[in-house]
VEXNU-213390 format. One line per field, with one value per residue (C-alpha): x, y, z; residue in three letters. Coordinates in nm, 2 decimals. Layout:
x: [X:...]
y: [Y:...]
z: [Z:...]
code: [ALA:...]
//
This chain:
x: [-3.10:-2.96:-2.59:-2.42:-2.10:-1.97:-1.90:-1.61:-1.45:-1.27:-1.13:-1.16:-1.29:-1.04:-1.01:-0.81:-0.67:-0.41:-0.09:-0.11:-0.17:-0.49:-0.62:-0.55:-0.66:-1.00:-0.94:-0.95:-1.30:-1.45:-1.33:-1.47:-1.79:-1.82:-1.78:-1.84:-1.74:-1.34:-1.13:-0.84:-0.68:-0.46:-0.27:-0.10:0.10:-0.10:0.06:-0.08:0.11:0.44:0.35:0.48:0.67:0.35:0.00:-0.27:-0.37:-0.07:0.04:-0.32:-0.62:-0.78:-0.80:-0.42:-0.55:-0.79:-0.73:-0.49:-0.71:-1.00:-0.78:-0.71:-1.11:-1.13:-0.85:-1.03:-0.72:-0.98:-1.33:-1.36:-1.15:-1.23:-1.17:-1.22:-1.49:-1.30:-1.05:-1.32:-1.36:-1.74:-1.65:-1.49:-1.42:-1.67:-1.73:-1.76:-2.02:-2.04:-2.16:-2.19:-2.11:-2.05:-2.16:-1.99:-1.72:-1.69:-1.67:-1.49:-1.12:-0.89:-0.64:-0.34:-0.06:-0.04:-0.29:-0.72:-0.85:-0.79:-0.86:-0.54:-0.30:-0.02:0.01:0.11:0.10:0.25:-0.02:0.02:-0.20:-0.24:-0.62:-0.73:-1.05:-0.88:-0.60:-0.95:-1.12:-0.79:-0.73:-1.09:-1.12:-0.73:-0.60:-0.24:-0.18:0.13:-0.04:0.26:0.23:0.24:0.21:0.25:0.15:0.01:0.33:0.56:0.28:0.37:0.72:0.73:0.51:0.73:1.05:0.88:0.86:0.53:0.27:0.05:-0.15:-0.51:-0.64:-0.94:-1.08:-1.22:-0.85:-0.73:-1.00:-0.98:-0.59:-0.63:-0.31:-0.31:-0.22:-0.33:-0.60:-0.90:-1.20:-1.28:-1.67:-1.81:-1.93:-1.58:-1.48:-1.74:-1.60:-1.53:-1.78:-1.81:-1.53:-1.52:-1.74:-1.58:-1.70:-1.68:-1.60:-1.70:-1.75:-2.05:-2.11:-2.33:-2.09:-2.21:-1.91:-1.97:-2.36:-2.19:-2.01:-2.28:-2.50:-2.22:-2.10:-2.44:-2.50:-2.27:-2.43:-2.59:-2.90:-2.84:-2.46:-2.58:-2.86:-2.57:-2.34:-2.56:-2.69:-2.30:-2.17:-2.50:-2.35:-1.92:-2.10:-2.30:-2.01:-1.79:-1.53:-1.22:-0.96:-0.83:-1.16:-1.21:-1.59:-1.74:-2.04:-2.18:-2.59:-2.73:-3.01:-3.27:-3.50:-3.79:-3.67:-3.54:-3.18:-3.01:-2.70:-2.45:-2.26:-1.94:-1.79:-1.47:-1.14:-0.80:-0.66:-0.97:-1.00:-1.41:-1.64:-2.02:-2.21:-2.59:-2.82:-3.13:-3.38:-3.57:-3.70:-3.44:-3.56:-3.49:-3.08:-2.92:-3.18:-3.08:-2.69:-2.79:-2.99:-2.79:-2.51:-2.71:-2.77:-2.35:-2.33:-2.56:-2.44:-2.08:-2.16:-2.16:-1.90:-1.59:-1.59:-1.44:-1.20]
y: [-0.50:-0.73:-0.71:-0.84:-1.00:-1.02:-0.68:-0.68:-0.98:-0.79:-0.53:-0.66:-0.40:-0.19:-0.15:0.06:0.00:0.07:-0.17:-0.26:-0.60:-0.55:-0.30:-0.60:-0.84:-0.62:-0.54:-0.97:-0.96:-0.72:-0.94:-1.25:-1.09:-0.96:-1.30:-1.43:-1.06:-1.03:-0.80:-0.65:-0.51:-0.19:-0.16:0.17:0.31:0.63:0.89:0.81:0.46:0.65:0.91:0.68:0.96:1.15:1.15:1.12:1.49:1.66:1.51:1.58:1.42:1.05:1.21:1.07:0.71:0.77:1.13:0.90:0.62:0.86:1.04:0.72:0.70:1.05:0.98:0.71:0.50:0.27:0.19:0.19:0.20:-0.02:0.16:0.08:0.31:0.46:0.61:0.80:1.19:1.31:1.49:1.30:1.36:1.53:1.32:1.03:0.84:0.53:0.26:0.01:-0.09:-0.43:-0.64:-0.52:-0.70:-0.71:-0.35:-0.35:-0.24:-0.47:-0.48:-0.64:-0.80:-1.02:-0.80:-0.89:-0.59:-0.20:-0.28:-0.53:-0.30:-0.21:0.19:0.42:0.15:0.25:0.22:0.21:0.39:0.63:0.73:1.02:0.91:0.59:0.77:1.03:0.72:0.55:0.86:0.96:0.58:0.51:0.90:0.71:0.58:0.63:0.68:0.70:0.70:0.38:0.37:0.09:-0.24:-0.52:-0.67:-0.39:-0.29:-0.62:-0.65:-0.32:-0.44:-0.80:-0.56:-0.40:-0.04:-0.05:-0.28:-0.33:-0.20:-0.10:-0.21:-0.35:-0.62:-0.63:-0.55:-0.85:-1.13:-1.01:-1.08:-1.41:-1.35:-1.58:-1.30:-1.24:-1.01:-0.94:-0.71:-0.39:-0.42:-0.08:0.01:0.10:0.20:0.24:0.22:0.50:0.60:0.31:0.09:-0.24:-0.14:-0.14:0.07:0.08:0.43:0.46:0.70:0.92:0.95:0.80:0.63:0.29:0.16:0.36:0.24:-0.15:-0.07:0.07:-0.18:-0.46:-0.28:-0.20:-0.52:-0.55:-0.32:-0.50:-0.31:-0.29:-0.19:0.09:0.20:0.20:0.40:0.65:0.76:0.76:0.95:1.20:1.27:1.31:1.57:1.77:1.74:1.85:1.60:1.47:1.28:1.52:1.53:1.22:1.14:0.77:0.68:0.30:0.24:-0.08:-0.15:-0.39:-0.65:-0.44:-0.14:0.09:0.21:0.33:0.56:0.60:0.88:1.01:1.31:1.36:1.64:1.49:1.45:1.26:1.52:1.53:1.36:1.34:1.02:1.00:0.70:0.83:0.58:0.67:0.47:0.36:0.58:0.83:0.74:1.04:1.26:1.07:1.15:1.50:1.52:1.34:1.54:1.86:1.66:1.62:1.98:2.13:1.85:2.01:2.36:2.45:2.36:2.50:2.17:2.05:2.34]
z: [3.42:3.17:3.14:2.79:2.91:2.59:2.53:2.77:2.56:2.29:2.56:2.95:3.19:3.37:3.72:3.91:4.22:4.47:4.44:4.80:4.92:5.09:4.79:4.56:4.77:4.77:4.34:4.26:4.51:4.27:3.96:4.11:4.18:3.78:3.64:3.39:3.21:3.17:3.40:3.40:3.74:3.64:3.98:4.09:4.39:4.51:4.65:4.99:4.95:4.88:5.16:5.55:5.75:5.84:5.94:5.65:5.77:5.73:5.37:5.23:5.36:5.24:4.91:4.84:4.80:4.62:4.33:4.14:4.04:3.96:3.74:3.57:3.50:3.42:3.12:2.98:3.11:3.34:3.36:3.72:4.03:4.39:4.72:5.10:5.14:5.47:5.23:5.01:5.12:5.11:4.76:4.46:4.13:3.92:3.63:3.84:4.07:4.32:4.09:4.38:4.74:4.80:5.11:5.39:5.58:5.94:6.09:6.38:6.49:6.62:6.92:6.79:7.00:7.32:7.51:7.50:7.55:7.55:8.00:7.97:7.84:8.06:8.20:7.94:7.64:7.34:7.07:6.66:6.47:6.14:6.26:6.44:6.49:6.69:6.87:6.97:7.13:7.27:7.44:7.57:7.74:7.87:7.90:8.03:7.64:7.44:7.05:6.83:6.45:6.21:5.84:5.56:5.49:5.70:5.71:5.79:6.07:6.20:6.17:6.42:6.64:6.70:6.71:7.04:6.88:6.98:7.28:7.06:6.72:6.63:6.29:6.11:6.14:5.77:5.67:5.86:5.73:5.37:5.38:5.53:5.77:6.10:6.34:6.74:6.74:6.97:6.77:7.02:7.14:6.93:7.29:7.33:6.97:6.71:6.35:6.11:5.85:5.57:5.78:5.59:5.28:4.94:4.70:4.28:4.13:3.78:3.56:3.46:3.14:2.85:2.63:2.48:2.73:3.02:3.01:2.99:3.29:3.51:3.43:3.53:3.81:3.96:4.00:4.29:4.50:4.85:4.96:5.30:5.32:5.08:5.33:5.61:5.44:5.28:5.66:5.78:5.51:5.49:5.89:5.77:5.50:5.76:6.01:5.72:5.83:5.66:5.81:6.09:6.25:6.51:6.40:6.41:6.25:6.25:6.06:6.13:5.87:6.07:5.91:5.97:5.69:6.01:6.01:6.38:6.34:6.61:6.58:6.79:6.78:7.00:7.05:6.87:7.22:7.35:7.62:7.53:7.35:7.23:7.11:7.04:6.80:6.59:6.39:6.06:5.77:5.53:5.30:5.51:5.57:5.43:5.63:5.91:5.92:5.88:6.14:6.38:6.27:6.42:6.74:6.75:6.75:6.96:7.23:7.14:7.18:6.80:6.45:6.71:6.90:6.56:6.47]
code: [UNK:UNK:UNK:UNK:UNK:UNK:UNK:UNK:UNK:UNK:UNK:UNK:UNK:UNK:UNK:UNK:UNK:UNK:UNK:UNK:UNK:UNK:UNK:UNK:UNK:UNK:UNK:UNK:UNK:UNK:UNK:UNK:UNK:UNK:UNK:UNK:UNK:UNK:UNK:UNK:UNK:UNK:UNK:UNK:UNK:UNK:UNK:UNK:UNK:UNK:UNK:UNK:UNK:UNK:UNK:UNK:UNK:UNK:UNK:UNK:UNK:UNK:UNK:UNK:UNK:UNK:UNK:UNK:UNK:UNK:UNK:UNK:UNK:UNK:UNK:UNK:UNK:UNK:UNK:UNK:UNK:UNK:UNK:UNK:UNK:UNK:UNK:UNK:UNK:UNK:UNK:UNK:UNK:UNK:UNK:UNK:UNK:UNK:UNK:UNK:UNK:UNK:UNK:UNK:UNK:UNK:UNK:UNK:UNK:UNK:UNK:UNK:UNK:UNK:UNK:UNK:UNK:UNK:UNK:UNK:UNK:UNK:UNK:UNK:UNK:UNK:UNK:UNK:UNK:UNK:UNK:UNK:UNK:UNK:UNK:UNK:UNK:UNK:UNK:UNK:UNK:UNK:UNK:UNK:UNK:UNK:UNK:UNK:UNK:UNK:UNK:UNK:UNK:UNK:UNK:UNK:UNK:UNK:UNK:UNK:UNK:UNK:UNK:UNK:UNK:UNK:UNK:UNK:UNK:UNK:UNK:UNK:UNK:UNK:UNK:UNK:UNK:UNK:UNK:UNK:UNK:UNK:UNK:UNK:UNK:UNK:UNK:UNK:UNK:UNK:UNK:UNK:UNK:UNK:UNK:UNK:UNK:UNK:UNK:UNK:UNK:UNK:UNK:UNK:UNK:UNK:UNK:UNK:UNK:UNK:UNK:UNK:UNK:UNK:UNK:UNK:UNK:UNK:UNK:UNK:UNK:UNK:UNK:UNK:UNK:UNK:UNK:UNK:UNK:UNK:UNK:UNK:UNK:UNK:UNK:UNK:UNK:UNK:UNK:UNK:UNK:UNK:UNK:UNK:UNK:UNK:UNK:UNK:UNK:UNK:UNK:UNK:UNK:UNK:UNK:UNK:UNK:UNK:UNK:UNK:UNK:UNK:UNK:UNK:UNK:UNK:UNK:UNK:UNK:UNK:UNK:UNK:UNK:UNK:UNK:UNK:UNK:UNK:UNK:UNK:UNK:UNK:UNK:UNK:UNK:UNK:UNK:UNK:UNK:UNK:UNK:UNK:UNK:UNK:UNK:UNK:UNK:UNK:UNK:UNK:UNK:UNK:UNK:UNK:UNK:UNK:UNK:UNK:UNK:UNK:UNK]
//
């Protein structure tokens, strides 16, 4: 589709995003991508970024990162918002769509300290991390860990980690390159720890309706989208909606889109406390990718005994 740059000359697009570092780190990737049109970032501080006492699950879900900027769509205050894909619950506003998903960085987690790997980490390591779905997995494969809770920036992450509050942190590797930080970090084999669903995909939220504007920006935005992250995190996110999950259930799901059109899913379900745990792969067509989730989603279950395994 033919884009006409110029009509964002008189008034730049708007995009939303959070005032982190990373999240506008991720916002100026987006505006490089849309060049030669003109941007405008319109950062703001989400509740979720205010929010560093508690787990994610207890102060509201993944929905806190993301509720403010679409509302900032939905009032005509932006024209789109840019997420980590990781952050986006299965249900978002109504009024609004995923107008792309850009190439996908590097989707594994990261061990981050003086240690190589999760085999090299002393007895009864105390562990940072804000995820269920990693303290699940830490758990399930070194039972002896310490996972204590750690919230904020990259930098404040750090700046615990050097004061010895904590042996050693889990992040993500996507997080880390797109920052550009020089830090001592070893990525986890996805043997050990596959990724969460859409892990290091960044997606553009715009919204859905037929103004002359709101055409522009689908048809700029849309342009953004890479096939084959798309293909990936349409099967993982067709399993998170069977699975019903949100961020207090530990679920991983990791596509892999192949050069012959066939996408593999590996899915993991597992208790918070790592106590048990169920992992199975399916193939289909990628055609077939948000059949596929589903599907494996119902394998999941029945190997769990039923939707209680996830209560």
């Amino acid at each position: 589709m033919n884009v006409d740059f110029s009509f964002f000359d008189a008034e730049p697009l708007r995009l939303a995003s959070r005032a982190s570092q990373l999240a506008m780190v991720q916002a100026e990737m987006v505006c490089s991508a849309l060049k030669p049109a003109a941007v405008k970032v319109r950062p703001v501080t989400t509740q979720g970024d205010r929010i560093l006492d508690r787990p994610l699950a207890k102060a509201g879900g993944k929905g806190l990162f993301i509720k403010e900027l679409e509302r900032s769509i939905l009032a005509g205050e932006s024209d789109a918002a840019v997420h980590s894909m990781k952050d986006m619950e299965i249900f978002f506003a109504p009024g609004t769509v995923i107008g792309a998903v850009l190439v996908r960085e590097d989707r594994r987690d990261a061990l981050v300290g003086p240690y190589r790997s999760l085999d090299d980490l002393p007895k009864g390591a105390r562990i940072g991390t804000a995820s269920v779905r990693r303290a699940a997995i830490l758990l399930n494969y070194r039972p002896d860990l310490q996972i204590q809770l750690i919230r904020g920036n990259l930098n404040r992450r750090l700046g615990l980690l050097a004061a010895g509050d904590y042996d050693a942190l889990i992040l993500a590797v996507a997080g880390i390159k797109r920052l550009g930080v020089e830090i001592d970090y070893t990525p986890i084999d996805a043997e050990i720890m596959p990724s969460a669903v859409a892990q290091g995909a960044l997606a553009v939220q715009i919204a859905a309706s037929d103004t002359p504007r709101a055409v522009a920006v689908k048809a700029l935005v849309g342009g953004l989208t890479c096939p084959t992250a798309l293909v990936e995190v349409t099967a993982e996110r067709a399993l998170l909606s069977f699975l019903d999950g949100s961020c207090q259930t530990p679920i991983s799901a990791s596509a892999v889109l192949d050069e012959a059109g066939h996408v593999t899913l590996d899915g993991m379900i597992l208790r918070p406390d790592g106590s048990a745990a169920h992992r199975r792969q399916m193939s289909a067509p990628a055609e077939q990718a948000e059949r596929l989730g589903a599907e494996l989603g119902a394998e999941l279950l029945g190997l769990a005994g039923g939707r209680g395994f996830l209560a």
